[in-house]
C-alpha positions as protocol buffer text, in pm:
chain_id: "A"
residue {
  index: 1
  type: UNK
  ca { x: 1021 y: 2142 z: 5223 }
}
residue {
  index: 2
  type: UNK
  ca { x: 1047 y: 1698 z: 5225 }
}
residue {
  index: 3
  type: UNK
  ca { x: 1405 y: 1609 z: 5127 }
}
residue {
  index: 4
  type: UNK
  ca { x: 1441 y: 1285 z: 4984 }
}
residue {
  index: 5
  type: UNK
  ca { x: 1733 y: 1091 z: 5001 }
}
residue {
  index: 6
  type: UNK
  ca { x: 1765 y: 725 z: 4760 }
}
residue {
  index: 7
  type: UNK
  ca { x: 2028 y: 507 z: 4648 }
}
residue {
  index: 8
  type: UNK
  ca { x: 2106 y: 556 z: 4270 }
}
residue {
  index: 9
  type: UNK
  ca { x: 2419 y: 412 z: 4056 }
}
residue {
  index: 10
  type: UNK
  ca { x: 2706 y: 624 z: 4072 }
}
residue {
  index: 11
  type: UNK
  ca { x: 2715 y: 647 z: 3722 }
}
residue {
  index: 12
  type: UNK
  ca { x: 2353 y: 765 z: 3710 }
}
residue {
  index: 13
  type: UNK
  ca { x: 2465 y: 1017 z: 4034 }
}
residue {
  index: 14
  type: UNK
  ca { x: 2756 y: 1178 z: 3784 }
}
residue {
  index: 15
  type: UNK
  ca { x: 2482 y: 1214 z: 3501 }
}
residue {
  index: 16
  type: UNK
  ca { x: 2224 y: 1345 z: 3719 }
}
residue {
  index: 17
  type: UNK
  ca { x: 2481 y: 1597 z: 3907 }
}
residue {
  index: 18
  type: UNK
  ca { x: 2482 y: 1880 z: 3623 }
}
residue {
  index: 19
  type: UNK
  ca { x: 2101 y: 1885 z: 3654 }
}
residue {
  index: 20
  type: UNK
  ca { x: 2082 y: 1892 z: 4043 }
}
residue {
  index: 21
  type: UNK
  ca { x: 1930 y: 2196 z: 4041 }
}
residue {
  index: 22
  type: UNK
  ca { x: 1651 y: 2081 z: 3850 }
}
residue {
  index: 23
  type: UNK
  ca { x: 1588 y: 1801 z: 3977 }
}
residue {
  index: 24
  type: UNK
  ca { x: 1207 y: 1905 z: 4087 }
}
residue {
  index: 25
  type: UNK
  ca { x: 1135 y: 2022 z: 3796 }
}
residue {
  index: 26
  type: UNK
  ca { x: 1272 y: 1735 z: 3666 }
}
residue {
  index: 27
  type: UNK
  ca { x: 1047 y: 1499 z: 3869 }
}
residue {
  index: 28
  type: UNK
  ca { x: 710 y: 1770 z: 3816 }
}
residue {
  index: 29
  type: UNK
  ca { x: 769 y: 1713 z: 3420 }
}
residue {
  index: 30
  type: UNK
  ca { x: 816 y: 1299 z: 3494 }
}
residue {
  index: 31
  type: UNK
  ca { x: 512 y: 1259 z: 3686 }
}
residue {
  index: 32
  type: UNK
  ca { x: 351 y: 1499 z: 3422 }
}
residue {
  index: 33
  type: UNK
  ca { x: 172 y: 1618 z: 3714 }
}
residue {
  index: 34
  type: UNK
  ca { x: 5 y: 1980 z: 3747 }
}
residue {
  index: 35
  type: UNK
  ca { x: 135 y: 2133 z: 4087 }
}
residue {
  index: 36
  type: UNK
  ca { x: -189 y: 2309 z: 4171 }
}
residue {
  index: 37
  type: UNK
  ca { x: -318 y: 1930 z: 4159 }
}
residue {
  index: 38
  type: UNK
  ca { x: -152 y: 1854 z: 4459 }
}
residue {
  index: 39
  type: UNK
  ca { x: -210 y: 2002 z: 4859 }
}
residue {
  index: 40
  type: UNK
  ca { x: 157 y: 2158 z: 4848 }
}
residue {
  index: 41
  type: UNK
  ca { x: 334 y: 2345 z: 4586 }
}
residue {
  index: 42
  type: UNK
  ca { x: 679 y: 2314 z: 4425 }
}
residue {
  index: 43
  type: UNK
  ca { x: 961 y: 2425 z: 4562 }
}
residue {
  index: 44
  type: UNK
  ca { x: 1070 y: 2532 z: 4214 }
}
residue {
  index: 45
  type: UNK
  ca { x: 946 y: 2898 z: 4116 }
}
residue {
  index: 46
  type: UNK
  ca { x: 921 y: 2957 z: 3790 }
}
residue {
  index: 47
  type: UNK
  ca { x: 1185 y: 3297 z: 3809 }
}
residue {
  index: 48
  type: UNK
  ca { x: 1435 y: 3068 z: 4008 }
}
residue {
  index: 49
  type: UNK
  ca { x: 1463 y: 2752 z: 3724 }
}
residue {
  index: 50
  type: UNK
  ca { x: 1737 y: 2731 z: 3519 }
}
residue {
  index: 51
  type: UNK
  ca { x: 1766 y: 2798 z: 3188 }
}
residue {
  index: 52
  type: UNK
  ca { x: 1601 y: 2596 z: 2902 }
}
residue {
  index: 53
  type: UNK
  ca { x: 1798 y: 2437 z: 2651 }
}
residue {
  index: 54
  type: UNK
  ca { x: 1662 y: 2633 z: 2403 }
}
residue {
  index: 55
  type: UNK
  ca { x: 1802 y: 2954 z: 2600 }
}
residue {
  index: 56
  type: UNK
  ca { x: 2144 y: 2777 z: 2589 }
}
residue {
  index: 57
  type: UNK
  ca { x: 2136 y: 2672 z: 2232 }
}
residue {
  index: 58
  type: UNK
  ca { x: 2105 y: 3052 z: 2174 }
}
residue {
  index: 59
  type: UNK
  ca { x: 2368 y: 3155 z: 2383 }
}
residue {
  index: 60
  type: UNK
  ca { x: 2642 y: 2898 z: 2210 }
}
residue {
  index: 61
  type: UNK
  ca { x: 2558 y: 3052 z: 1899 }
}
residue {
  index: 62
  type: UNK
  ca { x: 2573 y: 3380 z: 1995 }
}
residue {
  index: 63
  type: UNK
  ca { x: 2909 y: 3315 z: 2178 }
}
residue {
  index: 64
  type: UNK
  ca { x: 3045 y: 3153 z: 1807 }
}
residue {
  index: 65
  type: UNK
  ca { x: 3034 y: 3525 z: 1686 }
}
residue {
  index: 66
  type: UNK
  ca { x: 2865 y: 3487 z: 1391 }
}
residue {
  index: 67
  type: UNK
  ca { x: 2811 y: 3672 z: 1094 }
}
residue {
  index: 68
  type: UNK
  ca { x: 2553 y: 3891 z: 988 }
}
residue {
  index: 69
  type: UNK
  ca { x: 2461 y: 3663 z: 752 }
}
residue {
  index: 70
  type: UNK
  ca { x: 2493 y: 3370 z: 1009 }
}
residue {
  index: 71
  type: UNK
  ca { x: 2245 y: 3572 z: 1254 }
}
residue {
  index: 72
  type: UNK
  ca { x: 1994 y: 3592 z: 947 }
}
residue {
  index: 73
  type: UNK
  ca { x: 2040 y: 3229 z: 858 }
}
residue {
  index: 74
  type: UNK
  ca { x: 2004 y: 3122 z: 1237 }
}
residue {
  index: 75
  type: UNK
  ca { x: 1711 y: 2876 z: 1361 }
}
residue {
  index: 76
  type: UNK
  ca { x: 1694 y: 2687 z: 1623 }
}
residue {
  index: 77
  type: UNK
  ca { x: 1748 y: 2292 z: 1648 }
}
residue {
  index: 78
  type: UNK
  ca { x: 1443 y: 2062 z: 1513 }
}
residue {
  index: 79
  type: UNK
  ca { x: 1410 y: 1978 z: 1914 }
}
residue {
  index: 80
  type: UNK
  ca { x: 1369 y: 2317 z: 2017 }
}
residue {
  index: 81
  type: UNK
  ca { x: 1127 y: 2385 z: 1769 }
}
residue {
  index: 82
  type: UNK
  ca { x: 921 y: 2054 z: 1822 }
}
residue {
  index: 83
  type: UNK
  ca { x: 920 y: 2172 z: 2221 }
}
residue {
  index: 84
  type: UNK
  ca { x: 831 y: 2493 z: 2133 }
}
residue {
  index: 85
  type: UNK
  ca { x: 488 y: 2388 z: 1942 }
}
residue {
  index: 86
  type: UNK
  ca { x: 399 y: 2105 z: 2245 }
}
residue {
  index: 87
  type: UNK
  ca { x: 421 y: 2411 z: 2450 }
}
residue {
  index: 88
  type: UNK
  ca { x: 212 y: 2659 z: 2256 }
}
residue {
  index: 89
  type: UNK
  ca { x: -41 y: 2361 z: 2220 }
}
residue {
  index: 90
  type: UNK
  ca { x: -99 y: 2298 z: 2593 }
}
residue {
  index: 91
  type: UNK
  ca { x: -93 y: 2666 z: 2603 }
}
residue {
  index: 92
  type: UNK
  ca { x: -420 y: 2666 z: 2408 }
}
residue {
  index: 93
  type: UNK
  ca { x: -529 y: 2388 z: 2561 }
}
residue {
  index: 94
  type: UNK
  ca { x: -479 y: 2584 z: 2887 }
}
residue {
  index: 95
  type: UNK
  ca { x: -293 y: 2296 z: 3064 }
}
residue {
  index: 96
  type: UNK
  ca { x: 66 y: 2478 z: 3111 }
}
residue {
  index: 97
  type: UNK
  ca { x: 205 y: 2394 z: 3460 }
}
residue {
  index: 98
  type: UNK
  ca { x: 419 y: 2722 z: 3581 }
}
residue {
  index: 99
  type: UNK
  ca { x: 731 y: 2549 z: 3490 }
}
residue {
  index: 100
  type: UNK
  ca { x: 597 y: 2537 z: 3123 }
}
residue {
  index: 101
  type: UNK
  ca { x: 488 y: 2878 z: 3110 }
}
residue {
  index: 102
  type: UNK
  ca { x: 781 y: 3009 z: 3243 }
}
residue {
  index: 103
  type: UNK
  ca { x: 976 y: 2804 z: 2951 }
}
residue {
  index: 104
  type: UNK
  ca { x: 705 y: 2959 z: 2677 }
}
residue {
  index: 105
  type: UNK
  ca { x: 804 y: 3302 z: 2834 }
}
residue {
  index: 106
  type: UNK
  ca { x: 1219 y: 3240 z: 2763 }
}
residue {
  index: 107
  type: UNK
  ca { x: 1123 y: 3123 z: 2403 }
}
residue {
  index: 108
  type: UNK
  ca { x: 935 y: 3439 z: 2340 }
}
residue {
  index: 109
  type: UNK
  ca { x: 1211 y: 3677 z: 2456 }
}
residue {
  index: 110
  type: UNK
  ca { x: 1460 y: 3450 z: 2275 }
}
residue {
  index: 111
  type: UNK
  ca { x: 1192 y: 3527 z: 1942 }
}
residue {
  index: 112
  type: UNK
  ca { x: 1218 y: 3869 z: 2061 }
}
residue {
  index: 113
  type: UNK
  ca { x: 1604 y: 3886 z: 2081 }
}
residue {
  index: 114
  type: UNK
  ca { x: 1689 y: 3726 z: 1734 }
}
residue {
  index: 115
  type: UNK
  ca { x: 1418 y: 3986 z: 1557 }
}
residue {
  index: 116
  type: UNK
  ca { x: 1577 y: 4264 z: 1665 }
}
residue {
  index: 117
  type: UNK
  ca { x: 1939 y: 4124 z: 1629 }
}
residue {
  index: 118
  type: UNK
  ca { x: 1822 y: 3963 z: 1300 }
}
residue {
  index: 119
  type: UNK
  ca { x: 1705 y: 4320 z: 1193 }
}
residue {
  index: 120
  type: UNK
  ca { x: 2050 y: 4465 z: 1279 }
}
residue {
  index: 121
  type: UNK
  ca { x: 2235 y: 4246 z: 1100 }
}
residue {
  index: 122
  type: UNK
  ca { x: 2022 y: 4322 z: 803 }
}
residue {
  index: 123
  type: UNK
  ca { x: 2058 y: 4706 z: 836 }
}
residue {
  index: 124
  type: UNK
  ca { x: 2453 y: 4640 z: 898 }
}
């Protein structure tokens, strides 16, 4: 694996160090480039990225203990909604890197989680 090494701001350097980890993923999403496009392959796997936003929008409400009624009122944020419909469109467009499919994957357990908790608070 190349390691790269450039001079940045240090103000950009604090922003950027809460994302370090994601930084190639970062970069694959900026160039908006396809990694089977190129002669070597991400280091990023898709089970080793971290987790969407969407994933911890989820958790933040969850840790809020809500309501029953709260859980059945939940949706997620406009954002998270507009990202999830880019995805499923490049999904039927067939043009999802791995990164992308592995996000489309957390946003279908995440539909998968608040049915069944969604269903429970309905029962309770």
């Amino acid at each position: 694996m190349a390691q790269l090494t450039i001079q940045i701001p240090d103000e950009l350097a604090q922003r950027l160090e809460p994302l370090q980890s994601r930084l190639p993923e970062l970069l694959w999403r900026l160039l908006d480039t396809e990694p089977g496009e190129t002669t070597q392959q991400p280091s990023v796997r898709a089970e080793t990225i971290n987790i969407p936003e969407v994933y911890q929008e989820v958790l933040d409400f969850l840790l809020k203990r809500p309501t029953p009624e709260e859980i059945i009122a939940f949706k997620v944020s406009e954002q998270a909604e507009k990202r999830l419909q880019a995805l499923l469109e490049k999904n039927r467009s067939g043009s999802l890197n791995s990164i992308e499919i592995a996000e489309l994957d957390v946003y279908e357990q995440l539909e998968h989680l608040m049915i069944l908790l969604k269903a429970r608070a309905t029962a309770n």
